[in-house]
C-alpha positions as CSV (number, residue, x, y, z in Angstrom):
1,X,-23.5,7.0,-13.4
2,X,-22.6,7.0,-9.6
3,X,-21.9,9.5,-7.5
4,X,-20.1,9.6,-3.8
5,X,-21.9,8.1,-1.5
6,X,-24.3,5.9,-3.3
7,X,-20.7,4.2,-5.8
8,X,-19.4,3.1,-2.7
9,X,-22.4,1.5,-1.2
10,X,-22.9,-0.4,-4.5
11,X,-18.8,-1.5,-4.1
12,X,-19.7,-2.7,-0.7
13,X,-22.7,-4.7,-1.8
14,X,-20.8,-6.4,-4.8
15,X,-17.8,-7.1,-2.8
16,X,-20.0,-8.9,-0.3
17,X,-21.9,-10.9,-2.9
18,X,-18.7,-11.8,-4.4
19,X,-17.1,-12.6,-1.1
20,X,-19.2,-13.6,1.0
21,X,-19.7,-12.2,4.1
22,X,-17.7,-14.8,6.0
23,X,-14.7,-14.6,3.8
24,X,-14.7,-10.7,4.6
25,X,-12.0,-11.4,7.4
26,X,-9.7,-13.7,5.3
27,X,-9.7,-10.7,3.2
28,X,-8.7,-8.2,5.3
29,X,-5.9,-10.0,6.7
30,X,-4.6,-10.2,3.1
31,X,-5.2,-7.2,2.4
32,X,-3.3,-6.0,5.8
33,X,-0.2,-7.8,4.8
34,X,-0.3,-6.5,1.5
35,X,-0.4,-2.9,3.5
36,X,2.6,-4.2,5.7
37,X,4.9,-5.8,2.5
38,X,4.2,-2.1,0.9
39,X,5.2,-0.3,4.3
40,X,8.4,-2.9,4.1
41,X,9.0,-2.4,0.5
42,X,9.2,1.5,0.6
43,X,11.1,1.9,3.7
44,X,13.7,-0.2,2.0
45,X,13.6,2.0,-0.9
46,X,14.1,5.4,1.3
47,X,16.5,3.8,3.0
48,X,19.0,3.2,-0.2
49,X,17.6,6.7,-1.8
50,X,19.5,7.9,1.8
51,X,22.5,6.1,1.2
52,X,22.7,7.0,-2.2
53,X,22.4,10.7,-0.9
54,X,24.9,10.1,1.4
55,X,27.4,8.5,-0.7
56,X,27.1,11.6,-3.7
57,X,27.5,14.2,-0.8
58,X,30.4,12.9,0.5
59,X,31.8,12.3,-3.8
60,X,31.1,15.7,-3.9
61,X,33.4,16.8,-0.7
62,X,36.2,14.7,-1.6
63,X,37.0,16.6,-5.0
């Protein structure tokens, strides 16, 4: 249908009718802490992948 450039002028233009162009910024900051809560939620989950690491390598040099 779309191609490149001109599918994500038409996303722009429908976002901003649906919006509203002053509502733009209250949508950014949501989706900026959705961003953050993402950043949060996966350094939590490398963190425990880490321990988990940990905790088999030292299973493994105890037998």
């Amino acid at each position: 249908m779309f191609s490149g450039f001109w599918s994500w002028v038409l996303v722009i233009i429908l976002v901003v009718v649906i919006f509203s162009a002053d509502r733009l910024p209250a949508l950014k900051k949501y989706a900026d802490e959705g961003v953050e809560a993402l950043k949060k939620g996966k350094k939590a989950v490398e963190e425990k992948i880490a321990k988990a690491k940990a905790d088999r390598q030292k299973n493994k040099e105890d037998k």
